[in-house]
C-alpha positions as CSV (number, residue, x, y, z in Angstrom):
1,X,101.3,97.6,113.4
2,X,97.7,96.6,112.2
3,X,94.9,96.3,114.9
4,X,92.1,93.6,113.9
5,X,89.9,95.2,116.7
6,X,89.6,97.9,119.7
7,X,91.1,95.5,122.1
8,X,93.8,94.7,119.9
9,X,94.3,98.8,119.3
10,X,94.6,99.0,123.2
11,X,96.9,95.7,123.8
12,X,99.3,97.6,120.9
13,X,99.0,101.4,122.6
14,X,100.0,99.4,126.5
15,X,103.0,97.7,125.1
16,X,104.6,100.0,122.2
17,X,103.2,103.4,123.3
18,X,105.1,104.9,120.7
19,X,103.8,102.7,117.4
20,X,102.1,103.7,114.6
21,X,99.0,101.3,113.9
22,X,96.3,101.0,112.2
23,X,92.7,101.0,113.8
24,X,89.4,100.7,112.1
25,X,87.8,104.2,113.0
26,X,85.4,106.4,110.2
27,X,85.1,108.9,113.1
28,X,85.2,110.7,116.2
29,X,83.0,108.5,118.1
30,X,85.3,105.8,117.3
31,X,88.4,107.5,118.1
32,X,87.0,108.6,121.3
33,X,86.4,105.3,122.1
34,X,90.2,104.1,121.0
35,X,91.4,106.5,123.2
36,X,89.0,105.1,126.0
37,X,91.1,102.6,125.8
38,X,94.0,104.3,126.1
39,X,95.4,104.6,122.5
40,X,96.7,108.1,121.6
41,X,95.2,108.9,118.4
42,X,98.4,110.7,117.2
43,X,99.4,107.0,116.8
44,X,96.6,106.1,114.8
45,X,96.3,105.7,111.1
46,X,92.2,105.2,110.9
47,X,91.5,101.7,108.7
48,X,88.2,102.3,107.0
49,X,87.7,99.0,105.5
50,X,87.9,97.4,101.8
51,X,84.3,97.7,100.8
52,X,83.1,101.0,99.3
53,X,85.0,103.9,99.9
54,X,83.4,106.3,102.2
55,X,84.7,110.2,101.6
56,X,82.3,111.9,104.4
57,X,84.5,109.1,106.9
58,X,87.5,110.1,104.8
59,X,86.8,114.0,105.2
60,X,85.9,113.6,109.3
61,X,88.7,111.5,110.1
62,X,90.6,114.7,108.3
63,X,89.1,117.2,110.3
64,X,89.9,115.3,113.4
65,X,93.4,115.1,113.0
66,X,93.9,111.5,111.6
67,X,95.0,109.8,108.0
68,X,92.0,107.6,106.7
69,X,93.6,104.3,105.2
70,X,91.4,101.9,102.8
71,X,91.9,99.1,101.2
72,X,91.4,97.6,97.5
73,X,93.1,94.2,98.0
74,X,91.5,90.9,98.8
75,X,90.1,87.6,97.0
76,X,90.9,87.7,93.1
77,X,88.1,88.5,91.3
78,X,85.9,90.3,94.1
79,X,88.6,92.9,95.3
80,X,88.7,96.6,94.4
81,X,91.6,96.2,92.8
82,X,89.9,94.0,89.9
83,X,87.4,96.4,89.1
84,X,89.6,99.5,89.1
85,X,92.0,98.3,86.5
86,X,89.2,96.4,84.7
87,X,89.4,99.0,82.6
88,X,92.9,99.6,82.7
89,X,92.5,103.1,83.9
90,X,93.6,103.2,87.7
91,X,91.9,107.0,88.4
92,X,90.1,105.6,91.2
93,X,93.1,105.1,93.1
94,X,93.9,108.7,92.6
95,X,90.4,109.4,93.9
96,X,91.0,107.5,96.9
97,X,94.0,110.0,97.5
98,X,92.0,113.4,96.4
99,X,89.5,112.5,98.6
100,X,92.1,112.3,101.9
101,X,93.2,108.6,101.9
102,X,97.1,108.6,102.9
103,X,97.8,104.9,103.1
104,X,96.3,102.2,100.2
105,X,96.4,98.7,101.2
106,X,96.8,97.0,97.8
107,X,97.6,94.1,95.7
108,X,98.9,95.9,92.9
109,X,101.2,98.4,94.9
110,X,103.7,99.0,91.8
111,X,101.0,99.4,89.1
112,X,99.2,102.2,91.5
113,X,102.6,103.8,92.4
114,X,103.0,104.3,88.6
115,X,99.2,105.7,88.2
116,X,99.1,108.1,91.4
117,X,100.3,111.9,91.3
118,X,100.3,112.4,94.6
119,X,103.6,111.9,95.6
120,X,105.0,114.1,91.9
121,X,105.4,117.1,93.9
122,X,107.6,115.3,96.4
123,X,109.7,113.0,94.1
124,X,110.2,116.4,91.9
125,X,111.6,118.0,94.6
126,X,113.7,115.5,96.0
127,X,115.5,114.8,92.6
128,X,115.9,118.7,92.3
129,X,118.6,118.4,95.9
């Protein structure tokens, strides 16, 4: 489920304990205050926005146990996506995933599933059963 505030967060934690959801949080102090409100941030896949990518937020949402998600979608012309493949070269999506982002929100999902690596390993070794 996607939460659209802290309020929301808490109104989807009382009435599907068990849900996945996204929550904006780029930290501890955020998550602490999720859980304040009584969402279990095992649940939580942290939404860090669609503005700049923020790695240090990435890297601390890490080290406190939760995925960082960001997005690249949006209006034509000012979204991420537009500027990443300007160029035709879609290595900043890969970045987003070096640097700790599990979940892209995007409006090119089959064009960055073809540029990303990450998920190689696992396709590799799914084919090989």
């Amino acid at each position: 489920m996607i939460s659209y505030s802290d309020e929301e967060a808490a109104e989807i934690a009382r009435v599907a304990p068990g849900a996945m959801m996204t929550a904006s949080a780029r930290g501890s102090r955020d998550l602490e205050t999720l859980e304040a409100l009584g969402v279990d941030r095992t649940r939580v896949i942290a939404w860090t926005g669609t503005r700049e990518p923020d790695p240090p937020a990435f890297a601390r949402l890490l080290d406190e146990g939760v995925e960082p998600a960001f997005g690249t979608l949006g209006r034509k012309g000012e979204r991420l996506d537009d500027q990443y493949w300007a160029d035709d070269d879609g290595s900043e999506y890969q970045r987003l995933v070096d640097d700790g982002v599990v979940l892209i929100a995007t409006d090119e999902p089959y064009r960055v599933a073809d540029w990303l690596t990450a998920d190689d390993d696992g396709w590799a070794a799914c084919a090989s059963r």
